[in-house]
C-alpha positions in Angstrom: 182.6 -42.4 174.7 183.2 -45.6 173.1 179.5 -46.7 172.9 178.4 -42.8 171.3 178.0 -43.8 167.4 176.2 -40.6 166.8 177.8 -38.5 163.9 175.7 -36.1 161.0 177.8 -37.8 158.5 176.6 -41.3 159.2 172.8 -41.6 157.6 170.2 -43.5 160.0 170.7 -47.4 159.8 174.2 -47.0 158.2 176.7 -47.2 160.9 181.0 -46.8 160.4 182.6 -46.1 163.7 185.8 -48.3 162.5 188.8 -48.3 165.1 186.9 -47.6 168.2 186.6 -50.3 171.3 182.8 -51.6 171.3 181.7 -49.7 168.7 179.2 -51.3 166.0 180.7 -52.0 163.2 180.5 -50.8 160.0 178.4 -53.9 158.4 174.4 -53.5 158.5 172.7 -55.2 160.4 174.1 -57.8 162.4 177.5 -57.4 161.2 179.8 -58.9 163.0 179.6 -57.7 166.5 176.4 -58.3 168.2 174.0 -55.9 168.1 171.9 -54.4 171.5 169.1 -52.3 171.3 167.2 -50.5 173.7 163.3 -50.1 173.7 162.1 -46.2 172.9 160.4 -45.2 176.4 160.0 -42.0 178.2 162.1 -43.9 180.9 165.6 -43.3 178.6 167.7 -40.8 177.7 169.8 -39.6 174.9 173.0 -40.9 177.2 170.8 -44.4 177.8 170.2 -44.7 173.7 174.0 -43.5 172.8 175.2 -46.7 174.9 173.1 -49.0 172.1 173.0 -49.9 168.6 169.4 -49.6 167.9 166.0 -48.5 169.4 162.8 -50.4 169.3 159.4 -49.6 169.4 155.7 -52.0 168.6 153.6 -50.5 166.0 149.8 -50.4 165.5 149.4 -50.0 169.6 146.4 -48.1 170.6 146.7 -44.9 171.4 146.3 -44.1 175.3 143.9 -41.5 174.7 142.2 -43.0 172.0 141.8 -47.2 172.4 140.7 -47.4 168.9 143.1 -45.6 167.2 145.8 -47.8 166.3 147.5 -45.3 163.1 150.8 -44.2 163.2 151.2 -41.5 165.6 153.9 -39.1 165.1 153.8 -38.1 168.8 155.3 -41.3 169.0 156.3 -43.3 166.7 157.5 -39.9 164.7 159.4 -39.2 168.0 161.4 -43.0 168.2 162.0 -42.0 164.5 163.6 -38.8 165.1 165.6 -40.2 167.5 166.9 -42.8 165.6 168.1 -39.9 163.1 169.3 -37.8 165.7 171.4 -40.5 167.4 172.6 -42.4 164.3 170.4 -45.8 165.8 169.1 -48.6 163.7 165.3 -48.1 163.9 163.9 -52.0 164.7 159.9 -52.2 165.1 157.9 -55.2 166.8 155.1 -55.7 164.3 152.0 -57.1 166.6 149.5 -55.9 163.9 147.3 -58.8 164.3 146.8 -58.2 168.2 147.0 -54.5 168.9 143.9 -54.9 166.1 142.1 -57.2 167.4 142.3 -55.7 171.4 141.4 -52.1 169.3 138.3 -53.6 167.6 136.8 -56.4 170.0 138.9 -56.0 173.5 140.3 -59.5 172.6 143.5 -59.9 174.9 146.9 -61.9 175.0 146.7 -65.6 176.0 148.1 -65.2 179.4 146.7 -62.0 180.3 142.5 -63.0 180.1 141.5 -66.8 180.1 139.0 -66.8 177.5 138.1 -63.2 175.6 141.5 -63.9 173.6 143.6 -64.3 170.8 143.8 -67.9 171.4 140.3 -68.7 171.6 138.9 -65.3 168.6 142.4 -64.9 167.3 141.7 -67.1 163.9 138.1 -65.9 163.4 139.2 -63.3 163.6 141.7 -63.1 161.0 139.1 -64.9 158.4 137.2 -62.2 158.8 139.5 -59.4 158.7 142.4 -61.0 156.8 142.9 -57.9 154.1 142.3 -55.1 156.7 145.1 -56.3 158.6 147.4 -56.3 155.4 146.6 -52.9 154.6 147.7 -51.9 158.4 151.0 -53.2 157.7 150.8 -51.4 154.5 149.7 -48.1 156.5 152.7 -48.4 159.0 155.1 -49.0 156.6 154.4 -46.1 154.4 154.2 -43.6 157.1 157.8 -45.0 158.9 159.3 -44.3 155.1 157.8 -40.8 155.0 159.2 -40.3 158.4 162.6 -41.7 157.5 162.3 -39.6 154.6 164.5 -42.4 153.4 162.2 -45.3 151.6 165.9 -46.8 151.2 166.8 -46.8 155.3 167.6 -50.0 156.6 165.7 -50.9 159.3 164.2 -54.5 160.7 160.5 -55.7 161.5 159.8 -58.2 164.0 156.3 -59.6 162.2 153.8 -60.7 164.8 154.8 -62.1 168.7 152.7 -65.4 168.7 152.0 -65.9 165.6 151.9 -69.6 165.7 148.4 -69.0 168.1 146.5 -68.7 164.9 147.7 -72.0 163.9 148.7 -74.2 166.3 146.3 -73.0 169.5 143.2 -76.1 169.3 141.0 -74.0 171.3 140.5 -71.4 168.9 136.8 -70.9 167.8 136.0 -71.6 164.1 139.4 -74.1 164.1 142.6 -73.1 164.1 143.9 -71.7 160.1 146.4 -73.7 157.8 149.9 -73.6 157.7 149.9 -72.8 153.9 147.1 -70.2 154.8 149.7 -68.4 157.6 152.9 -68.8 155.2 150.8 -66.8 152.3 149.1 -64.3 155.4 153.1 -63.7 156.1 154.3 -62.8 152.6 151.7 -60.7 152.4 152.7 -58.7 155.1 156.2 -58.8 154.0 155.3 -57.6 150.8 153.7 -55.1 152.4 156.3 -53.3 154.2 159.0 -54.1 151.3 156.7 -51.9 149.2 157.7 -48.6 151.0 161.1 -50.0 152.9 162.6 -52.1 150.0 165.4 -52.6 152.4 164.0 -53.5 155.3 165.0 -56.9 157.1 162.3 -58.8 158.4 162.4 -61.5 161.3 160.3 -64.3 162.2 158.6 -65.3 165.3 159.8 -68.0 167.7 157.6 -70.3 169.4 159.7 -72.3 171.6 156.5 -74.0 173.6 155.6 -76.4 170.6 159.0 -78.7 170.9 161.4 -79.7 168.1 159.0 -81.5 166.1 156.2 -78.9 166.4 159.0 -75.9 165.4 160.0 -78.1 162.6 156.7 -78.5 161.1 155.2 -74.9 161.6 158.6 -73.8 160.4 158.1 -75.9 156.9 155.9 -73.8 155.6 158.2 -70.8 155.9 160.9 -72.0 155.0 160.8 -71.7 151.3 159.8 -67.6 151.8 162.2 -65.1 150.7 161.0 -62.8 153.4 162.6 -64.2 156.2 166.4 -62.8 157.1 166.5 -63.8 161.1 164.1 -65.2 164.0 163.2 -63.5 167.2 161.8 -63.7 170.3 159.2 -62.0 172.2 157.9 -62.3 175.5 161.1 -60.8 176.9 161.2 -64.0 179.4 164.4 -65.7 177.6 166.4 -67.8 180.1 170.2 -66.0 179.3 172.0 -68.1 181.6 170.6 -71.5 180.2 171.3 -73.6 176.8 167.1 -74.0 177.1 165.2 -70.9 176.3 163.0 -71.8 179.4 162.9 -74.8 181.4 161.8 -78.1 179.5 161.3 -76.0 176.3 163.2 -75.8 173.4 167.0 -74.9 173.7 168.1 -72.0 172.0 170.7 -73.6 169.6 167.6 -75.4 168.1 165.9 -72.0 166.8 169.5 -71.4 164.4 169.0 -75.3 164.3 165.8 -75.9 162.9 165.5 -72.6 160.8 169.0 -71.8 159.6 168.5 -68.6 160.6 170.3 -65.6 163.1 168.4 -64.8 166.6 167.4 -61.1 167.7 167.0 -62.0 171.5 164.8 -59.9 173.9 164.8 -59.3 177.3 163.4 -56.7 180.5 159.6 -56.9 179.7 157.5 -60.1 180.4 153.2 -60.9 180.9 151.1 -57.6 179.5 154.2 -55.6 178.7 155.5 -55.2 182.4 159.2 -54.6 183.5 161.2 -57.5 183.9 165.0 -57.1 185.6 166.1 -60.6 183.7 168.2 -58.2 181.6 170.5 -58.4 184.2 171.7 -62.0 183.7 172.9 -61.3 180.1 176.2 -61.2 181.5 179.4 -61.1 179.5 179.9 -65.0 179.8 176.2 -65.8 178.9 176.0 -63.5 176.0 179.0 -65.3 174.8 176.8 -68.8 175.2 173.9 -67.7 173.3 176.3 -65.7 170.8 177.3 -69.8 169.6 173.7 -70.8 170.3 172.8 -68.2 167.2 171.8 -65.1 168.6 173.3 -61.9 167.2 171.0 -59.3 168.7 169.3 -58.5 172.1 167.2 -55.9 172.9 166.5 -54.6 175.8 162.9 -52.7 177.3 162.5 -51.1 180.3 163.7 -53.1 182.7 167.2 -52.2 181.2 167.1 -49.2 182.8 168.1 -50.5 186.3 169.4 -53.6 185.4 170.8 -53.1 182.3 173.0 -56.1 180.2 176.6 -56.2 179.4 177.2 -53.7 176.8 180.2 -55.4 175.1 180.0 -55.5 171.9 181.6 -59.6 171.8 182.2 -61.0 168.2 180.1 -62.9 166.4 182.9 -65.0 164.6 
């Protein structure tokens, strides 16, 4: 099987299939095939995950059993873990600390999911107020993936906080919205954090492709200068694939590579509360090839992949 990468020989992150048709290639992370990854769910198999280069998972979710609970939970994320070392993947982990927190502590709720108990009306208040607790979180998770790993070296890639911009940009949160200086340093820090335990972890940067050229420009300003930031990503999973805009009259997506400088892990099969999408269907082998010279040089996929899966070829990114 062209797409099986799994071998004992080959240490968790570190792929070298050389020679083979599709196969990832030997460079880390994005090397110069694209990358696809596949969300961890009870949904896939071994067979589903063998097809990809990575598996995702978020980190500091609830647990179902126990809303207020948000640790690392080696029922879960110990199993994504151990399949990632199993199956040779790249282990890639969407870091919505900030949120998963907030919805543990206070019930507060994504933007588009509740109209006013949310993260864009408490989201910065709440933040001021628990600013150091949600640094140690990242701290938490990052030590416990390492021990997992039993690798602090592994290469692996955090995805830091799906909306982050809310905090910053959103007028109607309560208390006033925080500074960009304030967000930049709130960023390093959690950078900082997971470097600590997974010195060679990569670590991506939200996109926010709402706020328009000039509004990307200047929230992206104060990030720019941080030595934390090796790609951007998207989140939302709602990524138009067949389109130069990432949605209609939004931002296209050769402005994200534009504007930043930076490589884009794409996303797609999930959209509003975490719900299956089947848009994974329309990266087809001609759009990937579009967004591929828009920037992008990852996509991952969640659950709706499982029935309506993308192309799998693995198209250069030269």
């Amino acid at each position: 099987n062209a797409f099986d990468v799994s071998d004992s020989s080959v240490v968790c992150g570190v792929i070298d299939r050389k020679g083979e048709d599709n196969a990832v290639d030997n460079n880390f992370f994005p090397g110069n095939k694209i990358k696809q990854g596949l969300a961890f769910d009870n949904i896939f198999t071994d067979n589903d995950y063998r097809k990809y280069d990575y598996i995702s998972i978020w980190i500091n979710s609830p647990r179902s059993e126990d809303s207020k609970n948000t640790d690392f939970n080696q029922y879960w994320h110990g199993e994504m873990i151990k399949k990632c070392k199993q199956l040779n993947k790249i282990p890639l982990f969407y870091a919505y600390v900030i949120a998963f927190e907030a919805r543990a502590k206070f019930n507060y709720q994504d933007c588009d999911v509740h109209p006013n108990n949310n993260l864009c009306v408490n989201g910065a208040n709440f933040l001021r107020s628990h600013r150091d607790h949600i640094v140690s979180r990242y701290d938490h998770h990052a030590r416990e993936i390492a021990k997992s790993l039993e690798d602090r070296n592994a290469h692996c890639i955090f995805l830091i906080e799906p909306d982050l911009w809310q905090y910053y940009g959103d007028k109607k949160q309560q208390g006033g919205t925080l500074s960009g200086s304030y967000m930049r340093s709130l960023y390093d820090d959690f950078a900082r954090s997971i470097k600590k335990h997974l010195p060679n972890a990569k670590i991506s940067w939200d996109l926010s492709a709402w706020i328009g050229y000039s509004g990307m420009s200047e929230w992206w300003a104060f990030f720019k200068s941080s030595p934390y930031v090796d790609f951007v990503h998207t989140s939302g999973g709602q990524g138009t694939a067949g389109s130069s805009e990432y949605k209609p009259r939004e931002l296209k997506w050769s402005d994200f590579s534009r504007i930043t400088g930076k490589k884009i892990i794409a996303d797609c099969g999930y959209g509003i509360g975490g719900g299956s999408s089947d848009n994974c269907k329309h990266w087809t082998y001609n759009n990937k090839a579009n967004r591929i010279r828009d920037g992008v040089v990852a996509l991952t996929g969640a659950q709706g992949a499982k029935y309506n899966p993308p192309d799998l070829n693995r198209l250069s990114l030269n």
